[in-house]
C-alpha positions as CSV (number, residue, x, y, z in Angstrom):
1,X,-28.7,-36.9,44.3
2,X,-31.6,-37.8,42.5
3,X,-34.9,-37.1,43.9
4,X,-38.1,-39.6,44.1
5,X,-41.4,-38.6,42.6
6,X,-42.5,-38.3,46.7
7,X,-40.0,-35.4,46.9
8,X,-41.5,-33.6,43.7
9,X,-45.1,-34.0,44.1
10,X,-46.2,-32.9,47.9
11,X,-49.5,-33.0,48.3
12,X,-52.6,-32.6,46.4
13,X,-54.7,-29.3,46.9
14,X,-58.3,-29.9,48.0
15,X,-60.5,-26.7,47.5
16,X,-64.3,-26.1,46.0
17,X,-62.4,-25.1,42.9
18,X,-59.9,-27.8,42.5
19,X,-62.9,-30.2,43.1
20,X,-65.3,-28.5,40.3
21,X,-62.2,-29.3,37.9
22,X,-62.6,-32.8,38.7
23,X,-64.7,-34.4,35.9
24,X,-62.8,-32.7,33.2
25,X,-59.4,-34.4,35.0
26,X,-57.5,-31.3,36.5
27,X,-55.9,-32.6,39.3
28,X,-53.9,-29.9,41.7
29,X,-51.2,-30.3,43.7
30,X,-48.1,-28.8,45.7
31,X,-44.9,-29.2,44.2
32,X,-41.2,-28.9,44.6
33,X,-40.4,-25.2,44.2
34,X,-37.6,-26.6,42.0
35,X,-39.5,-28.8,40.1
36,X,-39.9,-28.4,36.4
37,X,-42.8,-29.6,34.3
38,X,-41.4,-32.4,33.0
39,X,-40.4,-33.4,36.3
40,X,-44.0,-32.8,37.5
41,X,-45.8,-35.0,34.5
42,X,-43.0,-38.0,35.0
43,X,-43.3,-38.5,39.0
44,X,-47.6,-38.3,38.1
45,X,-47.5,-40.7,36.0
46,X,-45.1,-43.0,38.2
47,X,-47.3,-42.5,41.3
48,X,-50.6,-42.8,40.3
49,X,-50.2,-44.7,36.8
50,X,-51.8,-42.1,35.1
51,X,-51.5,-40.5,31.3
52,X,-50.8,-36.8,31.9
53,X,-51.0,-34.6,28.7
54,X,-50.7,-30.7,30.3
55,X,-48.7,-29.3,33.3
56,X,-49.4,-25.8,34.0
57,X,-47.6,-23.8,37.0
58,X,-47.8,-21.3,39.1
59,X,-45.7,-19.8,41.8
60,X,-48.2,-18.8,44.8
61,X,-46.6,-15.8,46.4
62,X,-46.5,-16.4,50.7
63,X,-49.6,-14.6,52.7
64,X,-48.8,-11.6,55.4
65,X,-49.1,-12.9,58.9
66,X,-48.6,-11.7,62.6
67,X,-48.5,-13.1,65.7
68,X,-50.3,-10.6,68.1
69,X,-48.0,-7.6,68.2
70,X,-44.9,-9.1,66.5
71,X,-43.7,-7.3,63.3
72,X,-45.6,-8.7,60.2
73,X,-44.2,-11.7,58.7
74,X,-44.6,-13.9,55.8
75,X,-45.6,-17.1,55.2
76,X,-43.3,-18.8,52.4
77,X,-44.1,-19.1,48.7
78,X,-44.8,-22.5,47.0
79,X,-45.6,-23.6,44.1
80,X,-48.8,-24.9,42.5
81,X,-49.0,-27.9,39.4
82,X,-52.2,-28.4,37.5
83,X,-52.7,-31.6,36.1
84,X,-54.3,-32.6,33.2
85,X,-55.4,-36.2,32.5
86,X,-56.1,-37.8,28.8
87,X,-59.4,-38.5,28.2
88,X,-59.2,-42.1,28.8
89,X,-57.1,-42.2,31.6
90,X,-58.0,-43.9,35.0
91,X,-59.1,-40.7,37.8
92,X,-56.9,-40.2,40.6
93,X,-57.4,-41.8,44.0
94,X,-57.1,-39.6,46.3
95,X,-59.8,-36.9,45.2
96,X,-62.3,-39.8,44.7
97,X,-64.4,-39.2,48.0
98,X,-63.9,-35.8,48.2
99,X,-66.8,-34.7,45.5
């Protein structure tokens, strides 16, 4: 079955460091733990009509948690794309309001 670029690209990550990365265009977001880099830059540049020249990722290992006195758990891995724009490419949406 062939997935949509919705299915690849989750959400985008919104932290003090993701937004500082902003004006140089690195964008971050939650991917498909699947997902490949190539698959990453196409469903970018299909969502947001974007030029995207570098994909770095990163595999973000799941945090310990408990609930009260239950046995420790985990929570689960996921993996983390960052984005990097051309120079004259248009800035992503979603961040805009955030800075």
């Amino acid at each position: 079955m062939m997935r949509t670029a919705y299915d690849i690209i989750k959400r985008p990550i919104i932290t003090e460091q993701s937004m500082e990365d902003l004006d140089i265009k690195k964008y971050v977001f939650e991917v498909a733990k699947d997902a490949n880099k190539i698959e990453i830059k196409k469903a970018i540049e299909e969502i947001f009509g974007v030029k995207v020249i570098r994909v770095t990722t990163t595999i973000v290992p799941g945090k310990e948690k408990r609930l009260g006195a239950n046995p420790k758990g985990y929570t689960s891995d996921w993996k983390k794309a960052v984005v990097k724009l051309s120079r004259n490419s248009k800035n992503i949406e979603i961040f805009e309001g955030m800075v």
